[in-house]
N, C-alpha and C positions, 0 to 999 in steps of 0.2 A: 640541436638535439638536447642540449642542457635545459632549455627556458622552456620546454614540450614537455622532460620529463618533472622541472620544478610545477609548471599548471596541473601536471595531474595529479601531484603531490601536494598541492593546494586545494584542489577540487576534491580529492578524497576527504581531504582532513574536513572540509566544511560541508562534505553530506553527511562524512561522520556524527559529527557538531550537529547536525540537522536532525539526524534520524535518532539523537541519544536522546534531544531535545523532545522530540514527539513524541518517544517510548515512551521517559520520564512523565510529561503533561498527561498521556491518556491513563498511565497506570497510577499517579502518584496521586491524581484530586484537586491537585493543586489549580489546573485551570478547566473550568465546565466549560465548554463550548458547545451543551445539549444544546438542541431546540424543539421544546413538547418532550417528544418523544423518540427523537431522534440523536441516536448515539454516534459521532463520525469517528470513521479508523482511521485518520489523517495519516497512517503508515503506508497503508493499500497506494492513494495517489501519489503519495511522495515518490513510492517504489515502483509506480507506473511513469512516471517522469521520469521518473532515474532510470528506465530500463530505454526510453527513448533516447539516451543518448550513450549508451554502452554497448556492451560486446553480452551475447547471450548468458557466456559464463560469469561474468562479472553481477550480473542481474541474479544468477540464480543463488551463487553462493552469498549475494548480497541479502536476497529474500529468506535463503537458509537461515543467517545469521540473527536478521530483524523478528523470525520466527520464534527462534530459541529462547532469546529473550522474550520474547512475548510468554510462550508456555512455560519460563522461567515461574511470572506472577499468578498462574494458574494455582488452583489448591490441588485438585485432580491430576495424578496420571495422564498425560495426554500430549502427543506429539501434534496435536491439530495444524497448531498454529506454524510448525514448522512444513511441518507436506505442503500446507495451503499456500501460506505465503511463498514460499519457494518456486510452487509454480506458478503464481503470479509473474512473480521477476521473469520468471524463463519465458511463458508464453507471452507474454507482456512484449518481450523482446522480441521474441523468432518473430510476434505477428508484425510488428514496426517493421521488421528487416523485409519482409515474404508479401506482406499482404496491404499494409498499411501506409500512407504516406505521412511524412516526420511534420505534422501540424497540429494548432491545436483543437480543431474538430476529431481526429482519429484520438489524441490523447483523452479528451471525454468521450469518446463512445468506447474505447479502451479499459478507462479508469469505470464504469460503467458495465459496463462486461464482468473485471474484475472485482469489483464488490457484489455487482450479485451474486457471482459465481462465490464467495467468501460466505454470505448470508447463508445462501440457498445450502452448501455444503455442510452451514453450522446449526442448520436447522434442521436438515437429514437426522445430521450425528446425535445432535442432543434434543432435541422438541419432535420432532416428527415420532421417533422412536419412543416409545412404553411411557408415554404421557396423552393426556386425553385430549380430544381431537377438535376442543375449543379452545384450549389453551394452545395446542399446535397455532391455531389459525390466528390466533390472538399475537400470537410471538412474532409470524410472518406478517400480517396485514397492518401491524400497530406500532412494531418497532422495527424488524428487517425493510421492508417498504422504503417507510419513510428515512431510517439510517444508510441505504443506500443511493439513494439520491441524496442528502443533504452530505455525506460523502463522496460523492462524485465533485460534486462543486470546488471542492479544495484541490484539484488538480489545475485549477486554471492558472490560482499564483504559482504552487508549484513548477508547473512546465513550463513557465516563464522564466524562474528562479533559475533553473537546468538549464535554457537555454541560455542565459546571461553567464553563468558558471562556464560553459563550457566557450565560451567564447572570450574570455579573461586573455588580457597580453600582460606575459612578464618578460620585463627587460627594457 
């Protein structure tokens, strides 16, 4: 019971460690990982991996949390980033538990789902809405597009990462 609950006091501390790291890299500049035009939320897959090997609630207050901080760096007003990600984590989850089997094809069509559904919703809110309707399409077809597939891709090391995490022996 000890060495079960020391791994998962270890596994937290190192998604921790993980998810401070990728907040940091995508809001600080410090590392580009663009390509052209494509911008990855390496948070999105990390929190789709993470949700593959958690409990729904764990996911969602997980997603809560990576949210806040994200809309922390925002200049605007704006819970976006916390609704979204949040339910990332959750449905992310219930669909692995309900619908999904725990591999790494459902984690890409999962991670895949979830950044479009991230894009699609950020383009409703902000580009779709009282901006002109070339720019709208320019936003989705030249940067959301391509951002969400070259973010899908970074779930593969991730959900190998989560899987190796979660199978650690201590003692």
């Amino acid at each position: 019971m000890n060495q079960n609950r020391s791994r998962r006091y270890l596994v937290a501390l190192l998604n921790f460690i993980i998810f401070a790291f990728l907040l940091l890299a995508h809001y600080s500049g410090a590392f580009h990982i663009s390509a052209i035009r494509a911008n990855p939320v390496t948070l999105i897959p990390f929190l789709v991996a993470f949700s593959f090997f958690n409990e729904e609630w764990a996911s969602a207050i997980t997603g809560m949390t990576v949210g806040i901080f994200m809309d922390c760096t925002v200049t605007r007003f704006s819970f976006f980033n916390t609704v979204v990600i949040m339910l990332i984590g959750l449905f992310s989850s219930l669909i692995v538990r309900h619908l999904f089997n725990n591999n790494l094809r459902s984690a890409i069509a999962l991670s895949l789902i979830s950044t479009f559904f991230y894009f699609v919703v950020r383009w409703i809110l902000f580009h779709a809405v009282g901006g002109s309707i070339e720019d709208s399409i320019f936003y989705l077809m030249y940067y959301a597009l391509p951002s969400v597939i070259y973010t899908t891709l970074f779930v593969i090391p991730f959900y190998y990462l989560q899987k190796k995490f979660y199978e650690i022996k201590i003692g």
